[in-house]
Structure formats: structure tokens, C-alpha cells
PyMOL Python script that loads the backbone (N, CA, C, O; Angstrom):
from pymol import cmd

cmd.read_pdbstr("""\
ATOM      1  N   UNK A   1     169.039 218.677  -1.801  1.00  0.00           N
ATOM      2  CA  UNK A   1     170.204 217.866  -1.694  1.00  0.00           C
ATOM      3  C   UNK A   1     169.802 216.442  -2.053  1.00  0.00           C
ATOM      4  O   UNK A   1     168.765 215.922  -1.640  1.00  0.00           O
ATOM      5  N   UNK A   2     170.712 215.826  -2.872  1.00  0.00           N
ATOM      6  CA  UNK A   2     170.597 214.259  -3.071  1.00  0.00           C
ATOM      7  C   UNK A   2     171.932 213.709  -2.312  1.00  0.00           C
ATOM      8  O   UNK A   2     172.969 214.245  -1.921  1.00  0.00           O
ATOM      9  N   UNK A   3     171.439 212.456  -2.290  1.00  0.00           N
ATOM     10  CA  UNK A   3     172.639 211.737  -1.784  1.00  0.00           C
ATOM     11  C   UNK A   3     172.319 210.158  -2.310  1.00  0.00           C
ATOM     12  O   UNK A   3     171.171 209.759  -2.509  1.00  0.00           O
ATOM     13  N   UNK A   4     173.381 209.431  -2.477  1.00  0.00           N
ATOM     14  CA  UNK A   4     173.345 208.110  -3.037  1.00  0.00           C
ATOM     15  C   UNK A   4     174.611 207.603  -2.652  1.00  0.00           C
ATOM     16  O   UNK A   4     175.543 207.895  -3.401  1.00  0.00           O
ATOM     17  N   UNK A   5     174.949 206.651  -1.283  1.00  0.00           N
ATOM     18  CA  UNK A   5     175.740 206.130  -0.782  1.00  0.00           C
ATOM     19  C   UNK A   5     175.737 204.515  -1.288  1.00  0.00           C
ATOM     20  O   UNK A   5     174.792 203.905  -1.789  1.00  0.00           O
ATOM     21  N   UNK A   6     177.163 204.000  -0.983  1.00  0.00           N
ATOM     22  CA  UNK A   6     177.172 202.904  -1.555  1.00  0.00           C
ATOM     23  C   UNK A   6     178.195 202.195  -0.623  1.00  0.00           C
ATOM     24  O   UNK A   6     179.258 202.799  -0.479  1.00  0.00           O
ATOM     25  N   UNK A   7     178.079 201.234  -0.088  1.00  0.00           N
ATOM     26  CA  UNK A   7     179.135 200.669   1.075  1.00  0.00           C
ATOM     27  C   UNK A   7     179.996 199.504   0.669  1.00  0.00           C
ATOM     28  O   UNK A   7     179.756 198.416   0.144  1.00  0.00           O
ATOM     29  N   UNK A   8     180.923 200.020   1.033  1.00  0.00           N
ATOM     30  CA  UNK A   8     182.114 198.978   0.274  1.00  0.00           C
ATOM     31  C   UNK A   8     181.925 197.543   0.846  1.00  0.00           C
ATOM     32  O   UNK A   8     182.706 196.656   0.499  1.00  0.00           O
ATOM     33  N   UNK A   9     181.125 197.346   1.528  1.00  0.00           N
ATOM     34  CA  UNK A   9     181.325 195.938   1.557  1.00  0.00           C
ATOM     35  C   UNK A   9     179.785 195.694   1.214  1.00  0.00           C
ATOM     36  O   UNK A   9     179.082 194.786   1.657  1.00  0.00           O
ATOM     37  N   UNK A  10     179.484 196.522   0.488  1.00  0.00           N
ATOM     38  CA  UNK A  10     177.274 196.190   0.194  1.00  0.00           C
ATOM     39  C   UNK A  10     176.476 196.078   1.092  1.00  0.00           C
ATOM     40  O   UNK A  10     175.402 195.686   0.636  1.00  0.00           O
ATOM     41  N   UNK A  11     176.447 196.275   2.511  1.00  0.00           N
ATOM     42  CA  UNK A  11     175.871 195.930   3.522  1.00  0.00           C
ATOM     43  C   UNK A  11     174.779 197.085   3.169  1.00  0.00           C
ATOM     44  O   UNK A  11     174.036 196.700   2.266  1.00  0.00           O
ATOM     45  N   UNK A  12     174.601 197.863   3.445  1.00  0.00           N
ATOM     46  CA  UNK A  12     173.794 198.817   3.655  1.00  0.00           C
ATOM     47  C   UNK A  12     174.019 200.314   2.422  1.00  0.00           C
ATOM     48  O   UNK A  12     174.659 201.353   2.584  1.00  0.00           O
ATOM     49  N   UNK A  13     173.322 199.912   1.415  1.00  0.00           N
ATOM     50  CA  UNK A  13     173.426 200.923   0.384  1.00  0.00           C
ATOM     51  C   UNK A  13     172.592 202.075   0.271  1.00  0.00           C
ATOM     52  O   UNK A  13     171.463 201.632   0.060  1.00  0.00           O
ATOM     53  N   UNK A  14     172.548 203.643   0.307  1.00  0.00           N
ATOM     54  CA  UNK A  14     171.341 204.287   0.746  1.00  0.00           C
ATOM     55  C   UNK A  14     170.954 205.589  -0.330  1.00  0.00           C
ATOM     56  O   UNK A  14     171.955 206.303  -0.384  1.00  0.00           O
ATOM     57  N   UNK A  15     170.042 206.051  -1.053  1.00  0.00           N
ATOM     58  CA  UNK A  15     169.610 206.893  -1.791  1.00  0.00           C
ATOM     59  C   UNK A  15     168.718 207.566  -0.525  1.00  0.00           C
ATOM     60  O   UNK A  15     168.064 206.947   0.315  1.00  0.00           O
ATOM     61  N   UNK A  16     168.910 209.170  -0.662  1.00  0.00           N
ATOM     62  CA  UNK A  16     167.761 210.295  -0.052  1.00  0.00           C
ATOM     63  C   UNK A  16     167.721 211.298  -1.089  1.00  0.00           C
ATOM     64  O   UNK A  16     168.043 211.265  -2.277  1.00  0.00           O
ATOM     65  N   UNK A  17     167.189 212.301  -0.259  1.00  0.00           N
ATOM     66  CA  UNK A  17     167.008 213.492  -0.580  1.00  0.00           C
ATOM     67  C   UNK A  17     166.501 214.410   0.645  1.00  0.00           C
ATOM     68  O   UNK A  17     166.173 213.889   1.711  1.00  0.00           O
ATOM     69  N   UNK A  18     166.456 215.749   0.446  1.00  0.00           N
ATOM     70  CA  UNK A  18     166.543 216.556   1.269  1.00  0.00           C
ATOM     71  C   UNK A  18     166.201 217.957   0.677  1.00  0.00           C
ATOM     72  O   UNK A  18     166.772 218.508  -0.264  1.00  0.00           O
ATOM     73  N   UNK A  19     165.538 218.252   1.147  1.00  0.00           N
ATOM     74  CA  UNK A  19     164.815 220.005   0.771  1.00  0.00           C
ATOM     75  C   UNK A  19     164.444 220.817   2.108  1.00  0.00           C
ATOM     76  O   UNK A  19     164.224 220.395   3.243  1.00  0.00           O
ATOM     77  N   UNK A  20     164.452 222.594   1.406  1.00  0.00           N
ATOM     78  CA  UNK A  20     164.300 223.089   2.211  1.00  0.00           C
ATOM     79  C   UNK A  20     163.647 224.416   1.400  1.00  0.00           C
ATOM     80  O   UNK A  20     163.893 224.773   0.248  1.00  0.00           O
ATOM     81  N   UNK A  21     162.597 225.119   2.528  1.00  0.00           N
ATOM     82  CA  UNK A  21     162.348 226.193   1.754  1.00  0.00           C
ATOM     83  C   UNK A  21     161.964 227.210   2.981  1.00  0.00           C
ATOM     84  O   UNK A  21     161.719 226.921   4.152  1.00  0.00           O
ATOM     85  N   UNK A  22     161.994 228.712   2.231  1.00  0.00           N
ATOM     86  CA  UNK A  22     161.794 229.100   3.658  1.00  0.00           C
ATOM     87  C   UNK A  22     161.020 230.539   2.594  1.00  0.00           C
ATOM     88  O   UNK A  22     161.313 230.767   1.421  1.00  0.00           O
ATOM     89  N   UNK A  23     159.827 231.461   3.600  1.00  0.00           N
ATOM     90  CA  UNK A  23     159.122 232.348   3.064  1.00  0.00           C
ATOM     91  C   UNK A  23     159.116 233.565   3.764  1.00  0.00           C
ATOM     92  O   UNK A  23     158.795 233.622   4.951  1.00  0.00           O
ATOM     93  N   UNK A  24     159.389 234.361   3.224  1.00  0.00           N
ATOM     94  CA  UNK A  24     159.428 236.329   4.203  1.00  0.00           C
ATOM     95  C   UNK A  24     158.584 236.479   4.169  1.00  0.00           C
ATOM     96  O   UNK A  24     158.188 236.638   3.015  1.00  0.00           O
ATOM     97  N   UNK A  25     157.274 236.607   5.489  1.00  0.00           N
ATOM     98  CA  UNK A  25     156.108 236.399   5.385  1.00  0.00           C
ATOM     99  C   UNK A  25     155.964 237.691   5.696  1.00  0.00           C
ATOM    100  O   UNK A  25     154.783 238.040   5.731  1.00  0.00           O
ATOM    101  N   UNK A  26     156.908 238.697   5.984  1.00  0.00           N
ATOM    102  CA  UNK A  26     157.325 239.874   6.947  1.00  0.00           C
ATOM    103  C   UNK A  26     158.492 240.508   6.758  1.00  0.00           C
ATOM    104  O   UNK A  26     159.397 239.757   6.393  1.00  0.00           O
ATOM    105  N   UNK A  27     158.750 241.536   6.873  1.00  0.00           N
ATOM    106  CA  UNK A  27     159.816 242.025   7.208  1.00  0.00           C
ATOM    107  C   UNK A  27     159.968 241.540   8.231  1.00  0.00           C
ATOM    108  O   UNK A  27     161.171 241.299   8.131  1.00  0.00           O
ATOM    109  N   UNK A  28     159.557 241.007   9.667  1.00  0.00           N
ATOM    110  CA  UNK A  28     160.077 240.877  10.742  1.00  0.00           C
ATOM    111  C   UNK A  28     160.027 238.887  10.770  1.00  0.00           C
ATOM    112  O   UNK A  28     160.570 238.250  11.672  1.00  0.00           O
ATOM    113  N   UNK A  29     159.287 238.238   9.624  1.00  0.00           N
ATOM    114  CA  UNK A  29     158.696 236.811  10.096  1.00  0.00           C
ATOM    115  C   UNK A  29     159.025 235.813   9.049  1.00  0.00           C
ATOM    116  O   UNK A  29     158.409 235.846   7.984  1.00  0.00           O
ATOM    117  N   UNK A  30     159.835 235.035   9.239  1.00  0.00           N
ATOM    118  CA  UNK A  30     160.120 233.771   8.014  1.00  0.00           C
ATOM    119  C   UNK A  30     159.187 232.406   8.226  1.00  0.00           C
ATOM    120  O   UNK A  30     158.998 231.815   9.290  1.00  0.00           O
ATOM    121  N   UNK A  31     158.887 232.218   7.482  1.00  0.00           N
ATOM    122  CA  UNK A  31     158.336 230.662   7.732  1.00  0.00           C
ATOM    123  C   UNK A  31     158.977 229.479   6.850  1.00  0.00           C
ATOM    124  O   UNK A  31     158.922 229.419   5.622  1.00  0.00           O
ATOM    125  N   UNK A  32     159.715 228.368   7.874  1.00  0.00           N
ATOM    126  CA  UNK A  32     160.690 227.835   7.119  1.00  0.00           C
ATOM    127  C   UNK A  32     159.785 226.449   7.282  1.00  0.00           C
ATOM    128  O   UNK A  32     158.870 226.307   8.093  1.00  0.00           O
ATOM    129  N   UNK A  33     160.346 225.258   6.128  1.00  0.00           N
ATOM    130  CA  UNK A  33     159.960 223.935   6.275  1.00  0.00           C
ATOM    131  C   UNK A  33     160.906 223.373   5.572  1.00  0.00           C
ATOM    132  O   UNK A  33     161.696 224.003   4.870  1.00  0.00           O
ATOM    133  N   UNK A  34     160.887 222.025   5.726  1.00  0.00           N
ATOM    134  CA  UNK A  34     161.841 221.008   5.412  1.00  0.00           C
ATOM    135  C   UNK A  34     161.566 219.427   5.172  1.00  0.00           C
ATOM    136  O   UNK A  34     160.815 218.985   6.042  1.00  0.00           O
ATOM    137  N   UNK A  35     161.912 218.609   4.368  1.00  0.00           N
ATOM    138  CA  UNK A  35     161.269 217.444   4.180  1.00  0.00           C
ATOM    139  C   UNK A  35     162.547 216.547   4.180  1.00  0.00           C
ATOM    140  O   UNK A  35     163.592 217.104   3.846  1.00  0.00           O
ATOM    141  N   UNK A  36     162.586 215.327   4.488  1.00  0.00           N
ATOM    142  CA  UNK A  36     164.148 214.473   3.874  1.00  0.00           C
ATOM    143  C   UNK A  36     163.146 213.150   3.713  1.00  0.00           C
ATOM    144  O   UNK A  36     162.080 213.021   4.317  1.00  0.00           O
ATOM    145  N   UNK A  37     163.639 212.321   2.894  1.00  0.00           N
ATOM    146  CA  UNK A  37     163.663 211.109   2.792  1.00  0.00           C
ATOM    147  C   UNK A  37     164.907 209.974   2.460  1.00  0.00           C
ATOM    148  O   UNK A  37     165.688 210.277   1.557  1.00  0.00           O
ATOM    149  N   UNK A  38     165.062 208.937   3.032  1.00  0.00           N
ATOM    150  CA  UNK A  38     166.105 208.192   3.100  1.00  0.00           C
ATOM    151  C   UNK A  38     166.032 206.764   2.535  1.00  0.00           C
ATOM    152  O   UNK A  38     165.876 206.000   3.487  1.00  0.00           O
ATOM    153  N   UNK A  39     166.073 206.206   1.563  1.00  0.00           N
ATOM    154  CA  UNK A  39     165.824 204.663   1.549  1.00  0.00           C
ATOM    155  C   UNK A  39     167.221 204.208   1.788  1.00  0.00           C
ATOM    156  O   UNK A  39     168.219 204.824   1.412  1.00  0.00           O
ATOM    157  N   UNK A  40     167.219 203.042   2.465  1.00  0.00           N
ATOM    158  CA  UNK A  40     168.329 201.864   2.221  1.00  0.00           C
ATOM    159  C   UNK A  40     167.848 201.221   2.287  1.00  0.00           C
ATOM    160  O   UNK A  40     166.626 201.236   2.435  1.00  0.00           O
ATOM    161  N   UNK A  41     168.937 199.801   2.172  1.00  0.00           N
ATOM    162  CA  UNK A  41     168.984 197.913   2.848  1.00  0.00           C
ATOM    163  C   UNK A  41     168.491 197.851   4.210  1.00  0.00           C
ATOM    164  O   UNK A  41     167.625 196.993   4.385  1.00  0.00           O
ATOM    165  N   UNK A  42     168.737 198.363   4.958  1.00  0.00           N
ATOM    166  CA  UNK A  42     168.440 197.884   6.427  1.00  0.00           C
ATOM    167  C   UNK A  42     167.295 198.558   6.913  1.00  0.00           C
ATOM    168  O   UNK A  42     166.591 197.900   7.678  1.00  0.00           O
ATOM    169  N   UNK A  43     166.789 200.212   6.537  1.00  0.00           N
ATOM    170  CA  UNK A  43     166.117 201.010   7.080  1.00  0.00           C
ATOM    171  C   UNK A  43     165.492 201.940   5.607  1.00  0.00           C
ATOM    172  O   UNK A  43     165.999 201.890   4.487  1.00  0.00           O
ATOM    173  N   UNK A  44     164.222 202.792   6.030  1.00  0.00           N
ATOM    174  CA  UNK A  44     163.737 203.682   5.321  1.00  0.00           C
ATOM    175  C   UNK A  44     163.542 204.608   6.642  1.00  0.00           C
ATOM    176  O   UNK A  44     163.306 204.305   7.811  1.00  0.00           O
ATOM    177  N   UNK A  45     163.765 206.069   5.882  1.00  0.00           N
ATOM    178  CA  UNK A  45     163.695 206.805   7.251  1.00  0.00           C
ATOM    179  C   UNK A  45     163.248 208.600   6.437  1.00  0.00           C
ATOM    180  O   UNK A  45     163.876 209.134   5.522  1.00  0.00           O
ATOM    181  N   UNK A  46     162.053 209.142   7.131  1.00  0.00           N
ATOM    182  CA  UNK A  46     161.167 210.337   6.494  1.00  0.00           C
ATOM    183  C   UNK A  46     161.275 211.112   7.642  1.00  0.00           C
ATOM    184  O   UNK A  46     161.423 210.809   8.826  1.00  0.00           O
ATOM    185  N   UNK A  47     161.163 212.268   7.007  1.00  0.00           N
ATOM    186  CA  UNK A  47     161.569 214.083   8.266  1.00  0.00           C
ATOM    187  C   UNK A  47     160.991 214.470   7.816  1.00  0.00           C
ATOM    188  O   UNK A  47     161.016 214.406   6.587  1.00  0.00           O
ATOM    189  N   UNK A  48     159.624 215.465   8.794  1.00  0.00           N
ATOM    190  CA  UNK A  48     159.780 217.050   8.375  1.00  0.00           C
ATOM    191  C   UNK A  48     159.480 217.692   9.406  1.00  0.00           C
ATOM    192  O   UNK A  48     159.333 217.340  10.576  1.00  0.00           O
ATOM    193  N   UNK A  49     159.372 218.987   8.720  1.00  0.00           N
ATOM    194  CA  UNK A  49     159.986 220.218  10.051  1.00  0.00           C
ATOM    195  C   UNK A  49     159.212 221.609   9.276  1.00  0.00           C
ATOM    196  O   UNK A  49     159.192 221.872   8.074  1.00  0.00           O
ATOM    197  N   UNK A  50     158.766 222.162  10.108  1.00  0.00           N
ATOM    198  CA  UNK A  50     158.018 223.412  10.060  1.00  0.00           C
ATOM    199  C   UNK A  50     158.663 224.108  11.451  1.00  0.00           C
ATOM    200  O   UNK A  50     159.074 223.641  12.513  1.00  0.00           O
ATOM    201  N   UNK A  51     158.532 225.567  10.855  1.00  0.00           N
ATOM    202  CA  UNK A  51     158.610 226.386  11.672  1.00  0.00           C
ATOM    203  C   UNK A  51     158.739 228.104  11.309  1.00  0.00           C
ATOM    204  O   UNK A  51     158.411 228.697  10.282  1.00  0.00           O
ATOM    205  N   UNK A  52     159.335 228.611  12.548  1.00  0.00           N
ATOM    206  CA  UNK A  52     159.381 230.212  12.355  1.00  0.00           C
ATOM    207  C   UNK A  52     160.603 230.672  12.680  1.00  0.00           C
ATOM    208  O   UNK A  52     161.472 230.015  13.253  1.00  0.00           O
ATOM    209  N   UNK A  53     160.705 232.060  12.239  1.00  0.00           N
ATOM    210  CA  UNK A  53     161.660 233.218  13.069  1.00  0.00           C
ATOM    211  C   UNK A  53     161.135 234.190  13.009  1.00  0.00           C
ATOM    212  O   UNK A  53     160.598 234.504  11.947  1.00  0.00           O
ATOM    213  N   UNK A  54     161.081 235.187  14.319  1.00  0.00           N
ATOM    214  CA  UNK A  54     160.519 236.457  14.115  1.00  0.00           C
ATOM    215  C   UNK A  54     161.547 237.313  14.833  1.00  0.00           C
ATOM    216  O   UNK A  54     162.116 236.972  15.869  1.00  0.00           O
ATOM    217  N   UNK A  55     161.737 238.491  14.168  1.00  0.00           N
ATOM    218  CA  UNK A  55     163.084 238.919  14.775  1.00  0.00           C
ATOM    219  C   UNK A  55     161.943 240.746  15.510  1.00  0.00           C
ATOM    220  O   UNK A  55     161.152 241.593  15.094  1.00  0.00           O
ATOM    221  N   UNK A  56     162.642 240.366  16.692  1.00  0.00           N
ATOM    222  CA  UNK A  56     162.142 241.600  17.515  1.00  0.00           C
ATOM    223  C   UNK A  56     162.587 242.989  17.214  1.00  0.00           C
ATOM    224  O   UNK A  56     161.963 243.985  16.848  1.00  0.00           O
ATOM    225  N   UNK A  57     164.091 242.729  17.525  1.00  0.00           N
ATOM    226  CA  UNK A  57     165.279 244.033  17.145  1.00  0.00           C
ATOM    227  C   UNK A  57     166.434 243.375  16.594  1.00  0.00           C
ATOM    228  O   UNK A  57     166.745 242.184  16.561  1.00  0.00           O
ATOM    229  N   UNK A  58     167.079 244.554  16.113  1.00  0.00           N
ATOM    230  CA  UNK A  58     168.127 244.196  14.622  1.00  0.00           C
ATOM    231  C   UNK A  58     168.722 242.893  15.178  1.00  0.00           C
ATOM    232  O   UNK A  58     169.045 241.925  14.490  1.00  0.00           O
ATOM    233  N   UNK A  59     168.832 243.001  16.615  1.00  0.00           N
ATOM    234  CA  UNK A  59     170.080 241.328  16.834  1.00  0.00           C
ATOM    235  C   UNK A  59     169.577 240.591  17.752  1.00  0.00           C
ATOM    236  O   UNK A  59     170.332 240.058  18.564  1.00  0.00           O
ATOM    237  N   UNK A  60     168.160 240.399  17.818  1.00  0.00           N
ATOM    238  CA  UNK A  60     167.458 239.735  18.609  1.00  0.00           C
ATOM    239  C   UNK A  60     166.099 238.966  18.043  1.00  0.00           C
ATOM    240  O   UNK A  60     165.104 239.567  17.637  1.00  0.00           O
ATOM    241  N   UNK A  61     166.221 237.778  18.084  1.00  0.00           N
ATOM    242  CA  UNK A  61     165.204 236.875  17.084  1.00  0.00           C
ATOM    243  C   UNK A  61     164.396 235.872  18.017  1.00  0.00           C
ATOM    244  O   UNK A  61     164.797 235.724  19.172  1.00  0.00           O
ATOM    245  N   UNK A  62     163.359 235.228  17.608  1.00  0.00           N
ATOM    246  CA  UNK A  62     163.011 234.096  18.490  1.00  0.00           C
ATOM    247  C   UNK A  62     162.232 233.328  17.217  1.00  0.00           C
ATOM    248  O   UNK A  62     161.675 233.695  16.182  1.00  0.00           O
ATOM    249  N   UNK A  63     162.540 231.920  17.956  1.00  0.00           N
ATOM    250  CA  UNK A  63     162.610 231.314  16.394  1.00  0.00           C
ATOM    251  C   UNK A  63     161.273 229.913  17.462  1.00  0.00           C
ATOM    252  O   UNK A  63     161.293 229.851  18.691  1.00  0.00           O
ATOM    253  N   UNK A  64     160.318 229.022  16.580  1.00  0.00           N
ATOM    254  CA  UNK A  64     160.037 227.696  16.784  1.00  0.00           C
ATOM    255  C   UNK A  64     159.743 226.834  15.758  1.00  0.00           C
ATOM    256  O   UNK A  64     159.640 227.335  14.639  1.00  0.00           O
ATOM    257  N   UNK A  65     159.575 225.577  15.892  1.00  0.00           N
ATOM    258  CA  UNK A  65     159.805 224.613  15.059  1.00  0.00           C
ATOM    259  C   UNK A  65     159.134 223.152  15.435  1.00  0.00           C
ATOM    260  O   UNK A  65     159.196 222.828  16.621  1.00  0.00           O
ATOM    261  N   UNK A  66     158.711 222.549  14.818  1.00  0.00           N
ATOM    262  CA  UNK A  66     157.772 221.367  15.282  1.00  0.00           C
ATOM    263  C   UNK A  66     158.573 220.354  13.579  1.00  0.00           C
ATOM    264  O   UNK A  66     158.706 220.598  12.380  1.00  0.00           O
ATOM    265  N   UNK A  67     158.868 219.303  14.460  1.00  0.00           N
ATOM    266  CA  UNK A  67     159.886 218.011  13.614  1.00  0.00           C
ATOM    267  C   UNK A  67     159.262 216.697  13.882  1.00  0.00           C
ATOM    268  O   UNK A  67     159.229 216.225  15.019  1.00  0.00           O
ATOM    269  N   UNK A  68     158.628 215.935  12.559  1.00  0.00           N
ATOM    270  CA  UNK A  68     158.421 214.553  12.835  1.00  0.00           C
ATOM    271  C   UNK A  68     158.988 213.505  12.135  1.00  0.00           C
ATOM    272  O   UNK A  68     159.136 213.485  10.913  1.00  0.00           O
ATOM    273  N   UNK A  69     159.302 212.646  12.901  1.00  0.00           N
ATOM    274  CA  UNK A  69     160.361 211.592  11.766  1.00  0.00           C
ATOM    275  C   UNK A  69     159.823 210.114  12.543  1.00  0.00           C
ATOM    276  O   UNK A  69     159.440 209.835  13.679  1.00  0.00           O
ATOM    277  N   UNK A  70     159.982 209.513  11.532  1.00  0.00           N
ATOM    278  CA  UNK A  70     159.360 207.947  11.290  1.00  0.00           C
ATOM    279  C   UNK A  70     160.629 207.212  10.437  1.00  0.00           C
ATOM    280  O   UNK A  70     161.077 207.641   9.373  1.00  0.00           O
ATOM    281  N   UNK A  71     161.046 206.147  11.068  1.00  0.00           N
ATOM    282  CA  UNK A  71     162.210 205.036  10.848  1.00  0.00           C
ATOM    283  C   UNK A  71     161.288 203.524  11.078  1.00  0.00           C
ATOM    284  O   UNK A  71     160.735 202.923  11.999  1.00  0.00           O
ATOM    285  N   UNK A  72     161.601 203.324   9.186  1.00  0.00           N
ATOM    286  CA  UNK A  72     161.088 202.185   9.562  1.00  0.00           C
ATOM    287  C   UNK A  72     162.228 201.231   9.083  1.00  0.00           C
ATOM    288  O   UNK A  72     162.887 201.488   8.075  1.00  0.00           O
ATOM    289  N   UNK A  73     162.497 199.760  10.090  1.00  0.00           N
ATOM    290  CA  UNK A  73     163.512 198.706  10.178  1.00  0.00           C
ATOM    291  C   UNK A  73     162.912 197.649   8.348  1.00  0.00           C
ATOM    292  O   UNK A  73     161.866 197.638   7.699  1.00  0.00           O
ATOM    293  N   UNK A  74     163.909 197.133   8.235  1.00  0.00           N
ATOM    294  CA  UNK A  74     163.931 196.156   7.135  1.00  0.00           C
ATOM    295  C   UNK A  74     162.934 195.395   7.457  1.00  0.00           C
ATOM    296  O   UNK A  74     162.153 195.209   6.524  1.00  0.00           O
ATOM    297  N   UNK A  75     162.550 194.648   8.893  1.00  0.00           N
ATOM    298  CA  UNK A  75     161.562 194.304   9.447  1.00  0.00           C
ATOM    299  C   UNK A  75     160.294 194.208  10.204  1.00  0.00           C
ATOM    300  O   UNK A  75     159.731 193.348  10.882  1.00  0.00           O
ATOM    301  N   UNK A  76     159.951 196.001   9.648  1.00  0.00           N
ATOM    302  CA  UNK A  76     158.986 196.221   9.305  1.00  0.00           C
ATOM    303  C   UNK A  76     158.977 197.162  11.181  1.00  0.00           C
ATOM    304  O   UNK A  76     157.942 197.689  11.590  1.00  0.00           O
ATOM    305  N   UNK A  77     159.608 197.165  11.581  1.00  0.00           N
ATOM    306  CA  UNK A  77     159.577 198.195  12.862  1.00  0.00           C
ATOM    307  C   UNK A  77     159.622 199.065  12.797  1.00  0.00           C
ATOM    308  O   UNK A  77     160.442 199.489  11.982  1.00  0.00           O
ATOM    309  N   UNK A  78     158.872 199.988  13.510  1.00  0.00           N
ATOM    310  CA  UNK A  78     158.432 201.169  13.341  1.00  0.00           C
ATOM    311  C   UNK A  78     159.147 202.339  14.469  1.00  0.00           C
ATOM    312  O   UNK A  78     159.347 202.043  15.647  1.00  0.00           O
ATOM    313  N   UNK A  79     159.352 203.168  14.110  1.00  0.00           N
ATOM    314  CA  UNK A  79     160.115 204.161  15.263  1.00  0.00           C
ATOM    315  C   UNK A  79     159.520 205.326  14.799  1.00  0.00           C
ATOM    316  O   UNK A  79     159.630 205.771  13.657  1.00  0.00           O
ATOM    317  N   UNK A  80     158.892 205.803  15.704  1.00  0.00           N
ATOM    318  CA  UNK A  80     158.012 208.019  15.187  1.00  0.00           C
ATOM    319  C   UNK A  80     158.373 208.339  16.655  1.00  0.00           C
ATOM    320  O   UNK A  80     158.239 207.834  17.770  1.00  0.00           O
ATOM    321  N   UNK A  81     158.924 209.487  16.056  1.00  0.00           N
ATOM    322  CA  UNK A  81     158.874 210.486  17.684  1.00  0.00           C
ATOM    323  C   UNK A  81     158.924 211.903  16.966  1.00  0.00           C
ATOM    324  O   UNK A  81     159.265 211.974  15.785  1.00  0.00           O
ATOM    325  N   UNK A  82     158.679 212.697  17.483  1.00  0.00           N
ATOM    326  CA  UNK A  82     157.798 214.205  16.881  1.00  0.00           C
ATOM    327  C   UNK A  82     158.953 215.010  18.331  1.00  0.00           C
ATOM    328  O   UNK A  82     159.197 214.402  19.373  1.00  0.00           O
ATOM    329  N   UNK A  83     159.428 216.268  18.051  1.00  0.00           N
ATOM    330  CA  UNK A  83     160.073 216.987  18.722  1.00  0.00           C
ATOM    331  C   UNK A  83     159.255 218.839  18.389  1.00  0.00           C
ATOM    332  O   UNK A  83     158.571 219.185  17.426  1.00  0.00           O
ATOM    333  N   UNK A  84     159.631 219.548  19.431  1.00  0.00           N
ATOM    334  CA  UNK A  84     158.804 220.795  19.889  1.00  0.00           C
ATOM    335  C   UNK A  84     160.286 221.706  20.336  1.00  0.00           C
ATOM    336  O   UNK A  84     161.171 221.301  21.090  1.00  0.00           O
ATOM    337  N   UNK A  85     160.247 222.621  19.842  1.00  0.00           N
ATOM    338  CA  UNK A  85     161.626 223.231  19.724  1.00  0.00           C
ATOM    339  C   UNK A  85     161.261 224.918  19.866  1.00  0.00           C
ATOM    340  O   UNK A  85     160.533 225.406  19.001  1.00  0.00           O
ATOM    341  N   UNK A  86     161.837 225.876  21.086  1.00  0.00           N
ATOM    342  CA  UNK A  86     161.391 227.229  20.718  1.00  0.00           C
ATOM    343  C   UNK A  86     162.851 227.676  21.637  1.00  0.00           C
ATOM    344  O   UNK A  86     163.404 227.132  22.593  1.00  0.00           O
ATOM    345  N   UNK A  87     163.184 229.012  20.794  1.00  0.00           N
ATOM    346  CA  UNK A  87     164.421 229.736  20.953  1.00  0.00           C
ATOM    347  C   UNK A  87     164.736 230.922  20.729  1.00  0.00           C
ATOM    348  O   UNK A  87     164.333 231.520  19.731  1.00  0.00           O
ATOM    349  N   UNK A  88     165.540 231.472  21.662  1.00  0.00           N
ATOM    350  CA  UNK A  88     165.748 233.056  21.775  1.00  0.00           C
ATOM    351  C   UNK A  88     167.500 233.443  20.769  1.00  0.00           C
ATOM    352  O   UNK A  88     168.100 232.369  20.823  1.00  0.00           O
ATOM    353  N   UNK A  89     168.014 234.035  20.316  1.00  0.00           N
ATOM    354  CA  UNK A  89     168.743 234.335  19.775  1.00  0.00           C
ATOM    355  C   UNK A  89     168.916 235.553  19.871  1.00  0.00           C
ATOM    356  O   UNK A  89     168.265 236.410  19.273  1.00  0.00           O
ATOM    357  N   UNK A  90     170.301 235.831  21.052  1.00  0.00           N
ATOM    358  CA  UNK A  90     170.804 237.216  20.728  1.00  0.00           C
ATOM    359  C   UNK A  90     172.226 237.687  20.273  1.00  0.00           C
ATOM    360  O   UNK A  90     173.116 237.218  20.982  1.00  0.00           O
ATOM    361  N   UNK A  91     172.601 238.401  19.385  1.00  0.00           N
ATOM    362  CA  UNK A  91     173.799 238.823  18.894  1.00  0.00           C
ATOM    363  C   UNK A  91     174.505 240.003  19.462  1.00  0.00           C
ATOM    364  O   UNK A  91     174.055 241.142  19.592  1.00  0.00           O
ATOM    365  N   UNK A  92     175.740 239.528  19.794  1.00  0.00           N
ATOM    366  CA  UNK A  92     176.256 240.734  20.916  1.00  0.00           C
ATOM    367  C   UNK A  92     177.024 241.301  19.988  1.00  0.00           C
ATOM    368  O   UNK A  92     177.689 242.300  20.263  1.00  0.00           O
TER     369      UNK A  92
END
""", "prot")
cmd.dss("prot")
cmd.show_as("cartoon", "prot")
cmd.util.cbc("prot")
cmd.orient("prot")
């Protein structure tokens, strides 16, 4: 995905991008990842994301995922925080 925003009053104008890919490592096991990047005027801002799904039975999956993102301010401030993510999924 691209994106290229433009703000009607020019304040904050922003070009990214965004990808995703994911691998059948298994009949039963995907391994997914993901990247974004964001520039604007005010902020630059970077993602990514790894993770899994492994499906037990036909409607029952459990999935995890590890996400780090870094925002950095026009003035040079820095923001990282990293997230830890694990989940059950069942289909009735």
C-alpha cells in the first residue's frame, strides 16, 4: 500500500507505505510480517511486526506476534515502544 496525503491547509503533508507478506510454512503454520513507513512535516514514523498462526482443528487457531514502532517528532523526539501479542481463535 502507498499513501500520499496532502492537507488543505499544508500543515502536515505525509507520504508512506505499507507491506505485508505472509508464508505456509505448514499445512497447519503461517508466518506473517509486516513493515510501514510514514514520512511527514511534523513526524516520521516506522512499524514492524512478525508473527504466527497455527491452527489446531478446522475452527480453532492460535496466533502470536511481536510489533515495534519508533515515532520520531520534527524535533528530533523520539517515541519506541515494542508490543507482545498471543491469541486463541475459535469459530462456532
Amino acid at each position: 500500500m502507498y499513501q500520499d496525503t496532502d492537507d488543505n491547509v499544508d500543515l502536515n503533508n505525509e507520504t508512506g507505505f505499507f507491506g505485508s507478506l505472509s508464508y505456509k510454512s505448514s499445512s497447519k503454520t503461517t508466518i506473517k510480517a509486516q513493515f510501514g513507513s510514514l514520512n511527514g512535516d511534523t513526524h516520521d514514523e516506522d512499524t514492524f511486526s512478525i508473527g504466527a498462526d497455527h491452527k489446531f482443528a478446522k475452527n480453532t487457531k492460535v496466533f502470536a506476534f511481536y510489533t515495534q514502532n519508533e515515532d520520531t517528532m520534527s524535533d528530533s523526539e523520539k517515541d519506541e515502544f515494542s508490543s507482545l501479542g498471543v491469541g486463541l481463535e475459535h469459530k462456532f
